[in-house]
SEKOLPA-39765 format. One record per residue: residue number from 1; residue in three letters; x, y, z of N, C-alpha, C in turn. Coordinates in Angstrom, 3 decimals, padded with zeros to 6 digits. Layout:
! SEKOLPA-39765
> num, residu, n.x, n.y, n.z, ca.x, ca.y, ca.z, c.x, c.y, c.z
> NUM, ala, X, Y, Z, X, Y, Z, X, Y, Z
...
//
This chain:
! SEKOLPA-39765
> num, residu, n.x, n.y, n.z, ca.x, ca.y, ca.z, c.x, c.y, c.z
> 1, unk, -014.948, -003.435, -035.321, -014.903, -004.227, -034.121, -014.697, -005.686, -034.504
> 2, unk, -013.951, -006.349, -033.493, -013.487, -007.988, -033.958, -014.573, -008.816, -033.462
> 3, unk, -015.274, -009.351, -034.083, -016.023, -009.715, -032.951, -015.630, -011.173, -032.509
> 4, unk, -014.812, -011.888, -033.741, -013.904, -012.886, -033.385, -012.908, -013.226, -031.828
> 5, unk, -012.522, -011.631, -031.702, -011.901, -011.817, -030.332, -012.804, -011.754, -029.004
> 6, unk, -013.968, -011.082, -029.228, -014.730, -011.013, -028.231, -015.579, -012.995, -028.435
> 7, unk, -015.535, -013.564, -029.082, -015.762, -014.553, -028.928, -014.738, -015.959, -028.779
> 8, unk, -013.536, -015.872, -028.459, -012.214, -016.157, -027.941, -012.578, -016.106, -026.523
> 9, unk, -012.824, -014.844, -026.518, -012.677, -014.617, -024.602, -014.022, -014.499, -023.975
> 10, unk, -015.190, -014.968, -024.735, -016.386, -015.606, -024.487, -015.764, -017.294, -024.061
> 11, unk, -015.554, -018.028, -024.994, -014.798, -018.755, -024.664, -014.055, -019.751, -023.470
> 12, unk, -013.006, -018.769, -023.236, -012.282, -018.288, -022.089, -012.711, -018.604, -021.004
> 13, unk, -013.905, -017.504, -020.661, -014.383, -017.136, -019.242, -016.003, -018.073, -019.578
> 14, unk, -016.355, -018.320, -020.674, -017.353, -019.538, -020.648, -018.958, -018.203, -020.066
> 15, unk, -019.718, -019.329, -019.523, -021.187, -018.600, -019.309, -021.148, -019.177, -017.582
> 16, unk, -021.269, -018.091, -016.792, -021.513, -018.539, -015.769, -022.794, -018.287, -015.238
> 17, unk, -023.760, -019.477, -014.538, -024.809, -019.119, -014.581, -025.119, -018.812, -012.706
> 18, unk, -025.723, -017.980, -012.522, -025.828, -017.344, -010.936, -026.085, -018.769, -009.976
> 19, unk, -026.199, -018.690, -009.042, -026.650, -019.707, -008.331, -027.181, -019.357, -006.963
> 20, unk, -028.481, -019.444, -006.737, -029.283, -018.948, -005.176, -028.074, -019.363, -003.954
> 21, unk, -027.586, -018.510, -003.456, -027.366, -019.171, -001.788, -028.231, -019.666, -000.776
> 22, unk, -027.847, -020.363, 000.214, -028.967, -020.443, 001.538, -028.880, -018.888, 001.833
> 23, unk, -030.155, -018.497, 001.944, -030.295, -017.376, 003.228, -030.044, -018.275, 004.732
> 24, unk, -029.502, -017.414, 005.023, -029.124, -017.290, 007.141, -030.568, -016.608, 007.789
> 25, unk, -030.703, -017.203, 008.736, -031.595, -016.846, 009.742, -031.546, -015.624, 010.306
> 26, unk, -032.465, -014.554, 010.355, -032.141, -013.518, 010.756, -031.365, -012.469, 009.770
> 27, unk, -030.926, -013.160, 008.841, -029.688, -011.979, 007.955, -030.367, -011.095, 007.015
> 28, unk, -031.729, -011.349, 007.007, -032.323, -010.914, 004.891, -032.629, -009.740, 005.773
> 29, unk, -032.641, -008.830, 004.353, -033.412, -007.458, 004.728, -034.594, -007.627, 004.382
> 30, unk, -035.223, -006.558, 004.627, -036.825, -006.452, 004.029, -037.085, -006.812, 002.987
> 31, unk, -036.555, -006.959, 001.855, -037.019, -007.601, 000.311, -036.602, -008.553, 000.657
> 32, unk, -035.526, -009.415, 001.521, -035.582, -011.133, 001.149, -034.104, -011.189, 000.946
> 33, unk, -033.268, -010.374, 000.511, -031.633, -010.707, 000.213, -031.209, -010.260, 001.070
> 34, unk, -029.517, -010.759, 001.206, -029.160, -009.966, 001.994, -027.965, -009.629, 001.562
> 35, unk, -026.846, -008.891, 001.766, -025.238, -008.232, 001.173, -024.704, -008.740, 002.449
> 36, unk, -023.494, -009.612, 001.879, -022.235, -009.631, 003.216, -021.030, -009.045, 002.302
> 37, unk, -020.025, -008.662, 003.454, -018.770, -008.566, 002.946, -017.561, -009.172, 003.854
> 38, unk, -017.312, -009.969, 003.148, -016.108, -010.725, 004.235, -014.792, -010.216, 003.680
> 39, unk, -013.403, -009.768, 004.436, -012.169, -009.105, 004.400, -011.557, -010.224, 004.548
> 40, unk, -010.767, -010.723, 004.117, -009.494, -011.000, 004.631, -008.608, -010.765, 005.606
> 41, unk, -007.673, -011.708, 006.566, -007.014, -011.098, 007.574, -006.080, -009.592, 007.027
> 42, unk, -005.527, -010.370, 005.831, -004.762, -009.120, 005.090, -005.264, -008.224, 004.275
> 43, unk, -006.901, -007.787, 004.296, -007.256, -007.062, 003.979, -007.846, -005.763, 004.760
> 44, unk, -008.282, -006.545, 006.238, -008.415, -005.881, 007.485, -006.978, -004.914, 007.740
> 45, unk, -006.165, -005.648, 007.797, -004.627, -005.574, 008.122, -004.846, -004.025, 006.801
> 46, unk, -004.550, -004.350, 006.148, -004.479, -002.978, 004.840, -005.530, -001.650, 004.924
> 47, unk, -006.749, -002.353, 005.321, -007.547, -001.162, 005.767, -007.300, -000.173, 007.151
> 48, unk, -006.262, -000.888, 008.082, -006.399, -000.450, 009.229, -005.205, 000.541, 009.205
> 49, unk, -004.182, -000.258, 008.198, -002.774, 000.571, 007.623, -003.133, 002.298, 007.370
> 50, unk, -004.198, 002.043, 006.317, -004.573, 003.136, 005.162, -005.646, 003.886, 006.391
> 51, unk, -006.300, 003.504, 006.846, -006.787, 004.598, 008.149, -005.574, 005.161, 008.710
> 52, unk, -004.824, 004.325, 009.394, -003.503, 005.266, 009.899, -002.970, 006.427, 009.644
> 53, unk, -002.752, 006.284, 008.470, -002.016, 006.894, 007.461, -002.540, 008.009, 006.938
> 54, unk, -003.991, 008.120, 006.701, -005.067, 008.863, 006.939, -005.242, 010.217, 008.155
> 55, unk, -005.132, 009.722, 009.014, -005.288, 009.767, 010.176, -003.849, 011.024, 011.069
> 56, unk, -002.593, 010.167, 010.450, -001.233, 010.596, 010.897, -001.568, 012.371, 009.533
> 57, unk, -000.734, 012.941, 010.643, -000.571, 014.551, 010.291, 000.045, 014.586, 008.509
> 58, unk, -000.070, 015.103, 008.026, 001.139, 015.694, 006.718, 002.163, 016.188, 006.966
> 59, unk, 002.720, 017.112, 008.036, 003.685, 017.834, 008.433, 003.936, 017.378, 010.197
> 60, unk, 005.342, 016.995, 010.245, 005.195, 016.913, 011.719, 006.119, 018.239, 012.019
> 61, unk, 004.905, 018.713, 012.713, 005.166, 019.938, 013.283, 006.698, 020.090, 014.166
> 62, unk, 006.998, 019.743, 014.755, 008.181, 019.123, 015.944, 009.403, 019.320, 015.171
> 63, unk, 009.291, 018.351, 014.303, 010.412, 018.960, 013.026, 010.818, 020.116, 012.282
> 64, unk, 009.544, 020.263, 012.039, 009.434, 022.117, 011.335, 010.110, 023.093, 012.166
> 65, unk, 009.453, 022.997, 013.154, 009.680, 024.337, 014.318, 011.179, 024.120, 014.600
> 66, unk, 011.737, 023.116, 014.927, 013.203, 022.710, 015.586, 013.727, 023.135, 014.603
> 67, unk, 013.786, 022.970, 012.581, 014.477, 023.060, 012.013, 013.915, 025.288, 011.703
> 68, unk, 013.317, 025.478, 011.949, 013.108, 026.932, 011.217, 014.023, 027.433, 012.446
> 69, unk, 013.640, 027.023, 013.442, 014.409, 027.733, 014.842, 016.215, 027.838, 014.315
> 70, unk, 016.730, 026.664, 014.020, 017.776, 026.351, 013.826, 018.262, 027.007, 012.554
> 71, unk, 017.399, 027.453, 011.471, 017.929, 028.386, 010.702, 017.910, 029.761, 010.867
> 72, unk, 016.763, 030.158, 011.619, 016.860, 031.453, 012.218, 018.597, 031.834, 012.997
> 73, unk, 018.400, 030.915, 013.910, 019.450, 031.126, 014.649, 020.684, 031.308, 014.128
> 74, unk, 020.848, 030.896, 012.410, 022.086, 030.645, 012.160, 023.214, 029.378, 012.472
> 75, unk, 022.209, 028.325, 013.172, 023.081, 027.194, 013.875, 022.960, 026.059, 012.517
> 76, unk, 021.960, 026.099, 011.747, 021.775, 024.960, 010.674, 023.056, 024.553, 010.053
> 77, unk, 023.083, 023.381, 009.906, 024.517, 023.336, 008.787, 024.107, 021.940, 008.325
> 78, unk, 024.620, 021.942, 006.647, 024.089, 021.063, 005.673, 025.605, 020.619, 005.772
> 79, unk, 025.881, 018.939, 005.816, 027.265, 018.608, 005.491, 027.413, 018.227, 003.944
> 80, unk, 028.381, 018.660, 003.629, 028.705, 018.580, 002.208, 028.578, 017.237, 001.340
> 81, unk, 029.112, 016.741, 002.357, 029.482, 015.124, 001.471, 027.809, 014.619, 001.734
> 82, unk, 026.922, 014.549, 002.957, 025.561, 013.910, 002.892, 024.976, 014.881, 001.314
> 83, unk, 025.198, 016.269, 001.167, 024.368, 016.614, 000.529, 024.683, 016.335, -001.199
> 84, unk, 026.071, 015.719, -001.166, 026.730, 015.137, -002.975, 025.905, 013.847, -002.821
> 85, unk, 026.322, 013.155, -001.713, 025.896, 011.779, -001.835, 024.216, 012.041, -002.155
> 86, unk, 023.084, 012.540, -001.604, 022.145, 012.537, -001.886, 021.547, 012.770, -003.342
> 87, unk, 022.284, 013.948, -004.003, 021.940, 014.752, -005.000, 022.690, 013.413, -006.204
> 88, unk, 023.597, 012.425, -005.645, 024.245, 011.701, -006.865, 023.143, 010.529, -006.751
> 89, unk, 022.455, 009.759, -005.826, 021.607, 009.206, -005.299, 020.429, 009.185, -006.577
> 90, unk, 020.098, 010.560, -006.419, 018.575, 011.219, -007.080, 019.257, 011.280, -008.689
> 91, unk, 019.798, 012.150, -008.583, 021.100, 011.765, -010.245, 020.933, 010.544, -010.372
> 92, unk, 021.217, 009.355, -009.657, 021.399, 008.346, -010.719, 020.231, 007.281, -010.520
> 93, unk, 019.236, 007.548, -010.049, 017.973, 006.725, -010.297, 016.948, 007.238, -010.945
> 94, unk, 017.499, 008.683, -011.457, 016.626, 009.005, -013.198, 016.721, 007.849, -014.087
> 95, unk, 017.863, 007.611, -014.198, 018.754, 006.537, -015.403, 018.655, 005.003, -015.269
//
């Protein structure tokens, strides 16, 4: 172990020593401290995203059914050129 580098980045980040806040009126719990957590607008914003998203189905059904119907039926049809262009697409963003 280096201990040279761990004392570089002692260093670095230095000794930080804690510092009491004011307690708020009303805020402490029963022992005397209390925990806040403050978000950001754009962190609210990201949490509310990721619930969504959460939230929204895996499969939209609507799609499924319309497209199985449509192969049952024999009506499906894949056009040629969307399906080169796609497959050259996926081909060439391996590389």
């Amino acid at each position: 172990m280096r201990i040279d580098a761990y004392n570089q980045i002692k260093q670095i980040y230095g000794n930080s020593k804690l510092r009491k806040t004011d307690e708020k009126k009303g805020a402490t719990a029963k022992n005397g401290f209390c925990d806040q957590l403050m978000l950001s607008d754009a962190g609210r914003d990201a949490q509310i995203a990721k619930q969504a998203v959460r939230n929204a189905p895996d499969v939209r059904a609507d799609m499924v059914s319309s497209l199985k119907e449509r192969i049952d039926n024999g009506t499906y049809e894949v056009s040629t050129e969307d399906f080169a262009a796609k497959l050259l697409e996926k081909y060439n963003g391996l590389f």
